[in-house]
C-alpha positions as CSV (number, residue, x, y, z in Angstrom):
1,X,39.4,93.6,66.1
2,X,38.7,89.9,66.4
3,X,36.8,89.1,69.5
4,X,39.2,86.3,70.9
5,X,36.7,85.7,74.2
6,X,34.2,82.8,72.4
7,X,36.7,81.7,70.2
8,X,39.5,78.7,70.8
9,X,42.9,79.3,69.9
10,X,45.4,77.5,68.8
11,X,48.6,76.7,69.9
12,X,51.7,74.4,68.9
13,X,51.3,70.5,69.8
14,X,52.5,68.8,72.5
15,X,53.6,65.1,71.4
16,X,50.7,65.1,68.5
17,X,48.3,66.6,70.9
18,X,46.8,69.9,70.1
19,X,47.0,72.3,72.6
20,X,44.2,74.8,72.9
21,X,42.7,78.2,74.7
22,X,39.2,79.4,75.5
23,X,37.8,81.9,78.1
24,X,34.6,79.5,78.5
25,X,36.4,78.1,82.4
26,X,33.4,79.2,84.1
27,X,33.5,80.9,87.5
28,X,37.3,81.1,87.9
29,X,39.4,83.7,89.7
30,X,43.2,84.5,89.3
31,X,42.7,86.4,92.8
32,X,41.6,84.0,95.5
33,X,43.8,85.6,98.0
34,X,42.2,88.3,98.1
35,X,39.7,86.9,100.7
36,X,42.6,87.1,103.0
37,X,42.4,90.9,102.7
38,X,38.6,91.2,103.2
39,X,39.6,89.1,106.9
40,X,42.3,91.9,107.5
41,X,39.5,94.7,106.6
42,X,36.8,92.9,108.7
43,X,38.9,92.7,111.8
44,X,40.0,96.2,111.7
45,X,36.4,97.7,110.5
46,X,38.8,100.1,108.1
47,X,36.5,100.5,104.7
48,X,33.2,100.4,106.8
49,X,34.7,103.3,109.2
50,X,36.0,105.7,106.2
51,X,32.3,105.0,103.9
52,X,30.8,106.4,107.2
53,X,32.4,109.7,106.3
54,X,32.0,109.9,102.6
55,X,28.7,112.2,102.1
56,X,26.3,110.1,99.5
57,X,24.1,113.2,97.8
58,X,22.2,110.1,95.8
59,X,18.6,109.4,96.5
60,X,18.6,106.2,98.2
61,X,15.7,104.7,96.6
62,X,17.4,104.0,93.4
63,X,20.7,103.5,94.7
64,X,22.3,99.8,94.2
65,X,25.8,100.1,95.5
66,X,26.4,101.6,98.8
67,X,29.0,103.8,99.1
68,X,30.7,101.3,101.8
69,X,30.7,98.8,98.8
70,X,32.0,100.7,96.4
71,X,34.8,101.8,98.7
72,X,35.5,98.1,99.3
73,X,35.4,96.9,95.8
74,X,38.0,100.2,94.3
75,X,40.6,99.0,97.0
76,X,40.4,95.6,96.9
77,X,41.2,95.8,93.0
78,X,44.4,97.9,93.6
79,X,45.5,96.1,96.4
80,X,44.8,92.9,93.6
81,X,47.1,95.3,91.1
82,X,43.8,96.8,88.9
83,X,44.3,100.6,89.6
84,X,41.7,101.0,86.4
85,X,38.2,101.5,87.1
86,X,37.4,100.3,83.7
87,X,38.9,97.4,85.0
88,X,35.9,96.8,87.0
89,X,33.5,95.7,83.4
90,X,34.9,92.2,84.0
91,X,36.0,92.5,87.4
92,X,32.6,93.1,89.2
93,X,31.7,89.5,87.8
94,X,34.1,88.1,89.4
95,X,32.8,86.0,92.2
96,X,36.1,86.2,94.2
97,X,35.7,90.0,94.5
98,X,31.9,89.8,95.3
99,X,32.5,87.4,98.0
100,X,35.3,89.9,99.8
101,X,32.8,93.0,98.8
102,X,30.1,91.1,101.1
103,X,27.6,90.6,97.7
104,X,26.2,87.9,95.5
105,X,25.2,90.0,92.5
106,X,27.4,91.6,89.5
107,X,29.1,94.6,91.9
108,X,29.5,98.7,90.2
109,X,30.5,99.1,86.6
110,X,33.2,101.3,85.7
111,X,31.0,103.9,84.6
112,X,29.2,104.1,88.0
113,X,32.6,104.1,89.9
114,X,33.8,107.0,88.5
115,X,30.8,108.6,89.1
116,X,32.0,107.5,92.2
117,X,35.1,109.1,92.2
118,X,34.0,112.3,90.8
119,X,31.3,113.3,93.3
120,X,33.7,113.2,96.4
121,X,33.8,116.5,98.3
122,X,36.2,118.4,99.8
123,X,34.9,117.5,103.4
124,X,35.0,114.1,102.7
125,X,38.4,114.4,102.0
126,X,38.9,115.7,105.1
127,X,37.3,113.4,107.3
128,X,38.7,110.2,105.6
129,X,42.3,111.7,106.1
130,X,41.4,112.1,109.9
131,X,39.8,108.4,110.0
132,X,43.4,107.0,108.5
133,X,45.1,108.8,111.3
134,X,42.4,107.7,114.3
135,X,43.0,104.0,112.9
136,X,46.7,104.8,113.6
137,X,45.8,105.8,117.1
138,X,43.7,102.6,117.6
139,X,46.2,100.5,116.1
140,X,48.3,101.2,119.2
141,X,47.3,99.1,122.7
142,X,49.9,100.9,124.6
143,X,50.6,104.0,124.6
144,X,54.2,105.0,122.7
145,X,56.9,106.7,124.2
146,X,58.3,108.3,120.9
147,X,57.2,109.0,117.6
148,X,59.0,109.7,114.6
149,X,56.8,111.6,111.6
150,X,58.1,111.9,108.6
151,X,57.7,114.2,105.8
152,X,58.2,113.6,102.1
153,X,57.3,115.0,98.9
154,X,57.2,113.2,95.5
155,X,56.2,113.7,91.7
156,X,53.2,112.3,90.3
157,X,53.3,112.7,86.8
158,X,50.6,113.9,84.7
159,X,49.6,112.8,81.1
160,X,46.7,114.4,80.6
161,X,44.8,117.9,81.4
162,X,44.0,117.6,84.7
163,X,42.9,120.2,87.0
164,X,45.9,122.5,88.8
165,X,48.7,120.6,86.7
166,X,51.9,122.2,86.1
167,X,55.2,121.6,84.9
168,X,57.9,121.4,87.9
169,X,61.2,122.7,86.9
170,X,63.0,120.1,89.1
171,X,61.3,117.0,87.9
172,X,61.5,118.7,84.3
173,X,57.4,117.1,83.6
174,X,54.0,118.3,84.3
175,X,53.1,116.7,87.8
176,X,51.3,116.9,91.1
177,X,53.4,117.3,94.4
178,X,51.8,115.0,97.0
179,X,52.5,114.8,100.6
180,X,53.2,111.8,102.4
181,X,53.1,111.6,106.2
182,X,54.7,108.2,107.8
183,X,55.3,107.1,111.1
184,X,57.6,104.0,110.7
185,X,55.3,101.7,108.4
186,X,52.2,103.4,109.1
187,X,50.9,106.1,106.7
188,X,49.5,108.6,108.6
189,X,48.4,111.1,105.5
190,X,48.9,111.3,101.7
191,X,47.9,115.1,100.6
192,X,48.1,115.6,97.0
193,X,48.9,119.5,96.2
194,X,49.4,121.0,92.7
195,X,53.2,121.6,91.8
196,X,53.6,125.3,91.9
197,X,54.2,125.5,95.6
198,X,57.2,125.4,97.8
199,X,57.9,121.5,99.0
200,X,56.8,122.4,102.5
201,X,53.2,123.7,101.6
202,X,51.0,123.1,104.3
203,X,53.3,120.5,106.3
204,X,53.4,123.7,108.8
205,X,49.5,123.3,109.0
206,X,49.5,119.2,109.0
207,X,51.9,118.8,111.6
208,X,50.0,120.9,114.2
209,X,47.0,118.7,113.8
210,X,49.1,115.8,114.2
211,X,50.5,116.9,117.2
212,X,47.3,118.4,118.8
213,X,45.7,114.7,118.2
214,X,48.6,112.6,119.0
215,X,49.3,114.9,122.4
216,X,45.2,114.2,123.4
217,X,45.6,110.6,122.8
218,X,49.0,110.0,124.5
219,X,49.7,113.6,126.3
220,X,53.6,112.1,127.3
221,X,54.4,110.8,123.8
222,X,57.5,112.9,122.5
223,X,57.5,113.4,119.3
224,X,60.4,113.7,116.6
225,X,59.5,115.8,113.1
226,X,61.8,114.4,110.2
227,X,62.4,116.0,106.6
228,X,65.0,116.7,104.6
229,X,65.8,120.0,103.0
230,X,62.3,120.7,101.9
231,X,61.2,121.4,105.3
232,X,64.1,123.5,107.0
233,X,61.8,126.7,106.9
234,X,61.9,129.2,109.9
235,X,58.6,129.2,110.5
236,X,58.6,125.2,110.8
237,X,61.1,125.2,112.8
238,X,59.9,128.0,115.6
239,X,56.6,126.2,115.6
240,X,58.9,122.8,116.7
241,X,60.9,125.0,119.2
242,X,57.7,126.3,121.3
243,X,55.9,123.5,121.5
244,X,58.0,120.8,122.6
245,X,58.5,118.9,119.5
246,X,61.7,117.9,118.3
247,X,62.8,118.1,114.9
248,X,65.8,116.7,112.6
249,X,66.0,117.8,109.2
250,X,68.4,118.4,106.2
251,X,69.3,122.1,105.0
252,X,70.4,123.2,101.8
253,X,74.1,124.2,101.9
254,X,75.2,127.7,100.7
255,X,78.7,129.6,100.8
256,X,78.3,130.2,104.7
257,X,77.7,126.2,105.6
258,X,80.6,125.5,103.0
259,X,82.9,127.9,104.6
260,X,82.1,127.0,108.7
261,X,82.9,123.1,107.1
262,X,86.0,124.2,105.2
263,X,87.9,122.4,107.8
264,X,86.6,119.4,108.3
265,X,86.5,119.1,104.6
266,X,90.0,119.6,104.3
267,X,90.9,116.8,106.8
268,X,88.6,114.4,105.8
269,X,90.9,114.9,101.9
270,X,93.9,114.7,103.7
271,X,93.4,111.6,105.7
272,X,91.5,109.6,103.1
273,X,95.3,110.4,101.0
274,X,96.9,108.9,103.7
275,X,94.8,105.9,104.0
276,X,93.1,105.3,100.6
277,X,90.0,104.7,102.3
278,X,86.8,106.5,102.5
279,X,86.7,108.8,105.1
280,X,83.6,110.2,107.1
281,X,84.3,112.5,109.7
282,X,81.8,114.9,112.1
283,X,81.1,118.2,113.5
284,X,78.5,120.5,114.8
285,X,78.7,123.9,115.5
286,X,75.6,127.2,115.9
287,X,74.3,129.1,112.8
288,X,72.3,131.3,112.2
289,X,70.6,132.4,109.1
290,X,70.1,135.9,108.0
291,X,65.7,135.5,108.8
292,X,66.5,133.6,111.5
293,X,66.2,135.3,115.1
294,X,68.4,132.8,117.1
295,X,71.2,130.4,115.9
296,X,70.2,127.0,115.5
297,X,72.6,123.5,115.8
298,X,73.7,122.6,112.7
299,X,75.4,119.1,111.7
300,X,78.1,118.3,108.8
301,X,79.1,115.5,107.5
302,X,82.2,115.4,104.7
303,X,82.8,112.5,103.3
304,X,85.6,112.2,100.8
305,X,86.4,108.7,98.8
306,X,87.6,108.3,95.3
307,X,84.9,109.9,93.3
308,X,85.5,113.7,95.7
309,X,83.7,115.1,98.5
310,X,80.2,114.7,99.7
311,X,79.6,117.4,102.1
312,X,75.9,117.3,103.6
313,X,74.2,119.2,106.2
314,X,71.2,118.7,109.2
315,X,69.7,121.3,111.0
316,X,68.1,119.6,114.7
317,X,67.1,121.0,118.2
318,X,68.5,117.5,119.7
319,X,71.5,118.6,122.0
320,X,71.8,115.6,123.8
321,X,74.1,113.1,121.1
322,X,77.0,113.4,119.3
323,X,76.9,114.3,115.6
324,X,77.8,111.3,114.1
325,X,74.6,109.7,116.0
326,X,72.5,112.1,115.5
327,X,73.4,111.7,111.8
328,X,73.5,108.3,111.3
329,X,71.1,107.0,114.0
330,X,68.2,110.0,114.0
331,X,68.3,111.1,110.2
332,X,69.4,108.5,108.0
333,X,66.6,106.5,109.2
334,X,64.4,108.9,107.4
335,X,65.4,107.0,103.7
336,X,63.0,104.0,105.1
337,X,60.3,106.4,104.3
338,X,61.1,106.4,100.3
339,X,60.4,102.8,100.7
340,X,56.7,103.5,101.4
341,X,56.3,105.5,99.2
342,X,57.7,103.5,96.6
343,X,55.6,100.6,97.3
344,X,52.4,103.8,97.4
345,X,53.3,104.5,93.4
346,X,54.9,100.9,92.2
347,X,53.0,98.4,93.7
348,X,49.3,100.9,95.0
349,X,49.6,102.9,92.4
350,X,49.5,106.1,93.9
351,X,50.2,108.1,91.0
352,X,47.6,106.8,88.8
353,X,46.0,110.6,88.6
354,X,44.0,110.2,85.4
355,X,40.8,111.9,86.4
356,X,39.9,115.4,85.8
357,X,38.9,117.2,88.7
358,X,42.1,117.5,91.4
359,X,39.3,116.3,94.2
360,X,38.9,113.0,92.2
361,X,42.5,112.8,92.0
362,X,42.5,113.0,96.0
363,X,40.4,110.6,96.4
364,X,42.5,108.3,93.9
365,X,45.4,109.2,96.0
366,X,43.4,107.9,99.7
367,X,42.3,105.0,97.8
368,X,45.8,103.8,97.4
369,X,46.9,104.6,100.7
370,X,43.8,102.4,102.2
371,X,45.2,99.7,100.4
372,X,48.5,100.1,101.6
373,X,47.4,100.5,105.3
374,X,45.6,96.9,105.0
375,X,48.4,94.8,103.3
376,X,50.7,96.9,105.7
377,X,48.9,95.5,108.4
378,X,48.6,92.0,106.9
379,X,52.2,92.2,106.9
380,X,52.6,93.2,110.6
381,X,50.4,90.7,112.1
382,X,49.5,87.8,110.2
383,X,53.1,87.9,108.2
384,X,55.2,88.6,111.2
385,X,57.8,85.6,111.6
386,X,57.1,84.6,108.0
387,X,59.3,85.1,104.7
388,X,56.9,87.9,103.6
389,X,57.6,89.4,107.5
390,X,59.4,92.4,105.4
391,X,58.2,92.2,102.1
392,X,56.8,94.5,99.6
393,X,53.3,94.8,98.5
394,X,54.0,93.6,95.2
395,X,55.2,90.6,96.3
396,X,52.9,90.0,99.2
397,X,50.5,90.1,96.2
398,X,52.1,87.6,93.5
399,X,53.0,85.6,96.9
400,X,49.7,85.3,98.4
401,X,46.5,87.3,96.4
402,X,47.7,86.0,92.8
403,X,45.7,82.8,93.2
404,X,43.9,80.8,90.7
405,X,41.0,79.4,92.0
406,X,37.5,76.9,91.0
407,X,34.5,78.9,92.7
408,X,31.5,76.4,93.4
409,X,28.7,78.1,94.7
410,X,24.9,76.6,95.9
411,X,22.8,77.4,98.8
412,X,24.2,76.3,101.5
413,X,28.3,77.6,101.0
414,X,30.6,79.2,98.6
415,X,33.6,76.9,98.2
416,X,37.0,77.8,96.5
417,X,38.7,75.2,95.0
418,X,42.8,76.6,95.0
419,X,45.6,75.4,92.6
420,X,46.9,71.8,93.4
421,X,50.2,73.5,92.8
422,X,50.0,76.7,94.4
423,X,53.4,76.6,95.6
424,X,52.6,79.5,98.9
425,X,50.0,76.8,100.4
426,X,51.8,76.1,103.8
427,X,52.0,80.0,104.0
428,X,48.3,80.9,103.0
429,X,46.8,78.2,105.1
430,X,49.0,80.0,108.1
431,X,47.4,83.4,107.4
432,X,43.9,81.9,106.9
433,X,43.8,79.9,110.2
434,X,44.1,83.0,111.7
435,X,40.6,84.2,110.9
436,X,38.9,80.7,111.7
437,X,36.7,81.6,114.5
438,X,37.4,79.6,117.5
């Protein structure tokens, strides 16, 4: 293969003039904005919390990247949109990325990330999902009166021959099954489990930490557990009941459901015939499943428009709304969640599983989430009021860390010379000047 990164090339003129490309620019970088990010990291103290907790087996004698740096450098690149650690051959040249990692040298190789990667433990694992979920703690000045957690499973798919991979007959592919924990925008924990398991394996076990944690931060916080039909499971449900936690979820429907709903069904045919327009009509009633020991409230919903009926149903210990509310106001809100964690796989690549070892994969998985938690907080402070106030990551990054840049360095500063035509420059300049110290 021809090596095209000495060489000029050649393309058609422009009025008589020939128009050429080299790579021989000098110290250039495509991702100036990224020095916004390291500001965001800085004030919140994220990456050098969670290195704390990473256990670092290497003799420190011979060791030239820290574990802190290393951390910063992996989720600086995916939060850039390089999810590859063999990315990092041309990447840890890049002055840009050395200035947000805090060094003036050529930062890890891709060789010596993975290495990286592959040495995490499983107590490591541990501690930097309870770090993500103190940062959510700290993130709060006042205490909250309510809290909403949501549960959510998704599909990581595998190509290769990863550790604990299986093929999941609902997806139809050979995937992993991770966990996601959010409360609103904030990701509280991304758990990555092998797919041969039930969809609720180990939210049981998750949920009681957060609840201990959260009730010895803020002991009068009430708290509201969201999921849909994946977590309607007895013993989830009992746990809720006796320990003051309130919980809202969807249930699979079966002949009994059907039947109690007949009705409603029925009129919701009847009067969409008389109108011609969709209809959506309510009820509620008790119900009680053959393994469970009590009845439980259960909500319907039947729809009926031209395409049929859509007949859906939530199980929830709240008493104190009507069904349509509860529906509409206390679940439905729940589909914000698939927005996070589309931005987790799409724009943080999440699902970028590729190691070997399922730990690595983990780790992969946290490494993505870190970088969601910092532009999600760019988003929420510096961005608030702005155009990008609701945007996605991928667009906060083509908007804002997509930058091309002149990097002159001597002894005294390092200066970044940004596009003349930069067309975000009024918007950059407003996040920047938050970070200029008084």
């Amino acid at each position: 293969m021809t090596n095209c990164t000495s060489e000029s090339l050649s393309f058609s003129p422009l009025n008589r003039k020939k128009v050429t490309v080299n790579f021989k620019g000098g110290a250039i970088t495509s991702d100036a904005g990224i020095l916004l990010l390291r500001e965001v990291d800085k004030r919140l103290g994220l990456t050098k919390q969670l290195a704390k907790v990473i256990k670092d087996d290497r003799h420190q004698n011979y060791v030239d990247h820290s574990v802190e740096h290393m951390l910063k450098q992996r989720v600086y690149a995916i939060a850039a949109g390089y999810e590859d650690v063999t990315d990092h051959d041309t990447l840890n040249k890049d002055p840009c990325f050395q200035t947000a990692v805090g060094r003036q040298v050529n930062l890890a190789s891709s060789s010596t990330l993975s290495r990286f990667e592959s040495a995490i433990d499983r107590q490591s694992l541990v501690d930097l999902s309870k770090q993500l979920v103190e940062h959510f703690i700290q993130s709060h000045q006042q205490p909250p009166k309510t809290l909403t957690l949501d549960f959510d499973p998704t599909d990581n798919r595998l190509h290769g021959h990863q550790e604990k991979r299986h093929y999941h007959g609902y997806y139809k592919e050979d995937c992993f099954l991770p966990l996601h924990v959010f409360c609103s925008d904030h990701l509280l924990i991304s758990l990555l489990r092998p797919s041969n398991i039930d969809g609720s394996k180990y939210a049981g076990a998750i949920l009681r930490l957060l609840v201990t944690r959260l009730r010895q931060a803020w002991p009068d916080v009430e708290i509201l557990f969201r999921g849909d039909c994946a977590f309607a499971r007895n013993r989830l449900l009992y746990w809720c009941e006796h320990n003051n936690v309130s919980y809202i979820t969807g249930i699979s429907g079966n002949k009994r459901l059907h039947a109690l709903g007949q009705s409603l069904i029925e009129q919701a045919e009847k009067q969409f015939q008389e109108t011609g327009h969709k209809q959506r009509l309510f009820s509620a009633f008790q119900y009680q499943a053959n393994s469970w020991k009590q009845p439980r409230r259960v909500i319907v919903k039947a729809e009926h428009h031209d395409k049929g009926t859509n007949f859906r149903c939530i199980i929830t210990n709240l008493n104190h709304e009507e069904p349509q509310y509860l529906y509409d106001h206390e679940y439905c809100p729940r589909g914000q969640m698939e927005n996070g964690i589309k931005q987790l796989k799409l724009d943080f690549f999440s699902d970028r599983n590729s190691c070997h070892h399922f730990l690595a994969n983990q780790f992969r998985v946290l490494l993505s989430s870190i970088a969601y938690i910092l532009v999600n907080e760019l988003r929420q402070t510096d961005l608030a009021g702005t155009a990008l106030a609701k945007a996605y990551g991928g667009t906060i990054r083509l908007k804002l860390f997509k930058v091309g840049a002149i990097i002159l360095t001597n002894s005294r500063r390092i200066q970044f010379l940004l596009s003349s035509h930069y067309p975000e420059q009024k918007l950059f300049a407003h996040v920047a000047r938050q970070y200029i110290p008084p």
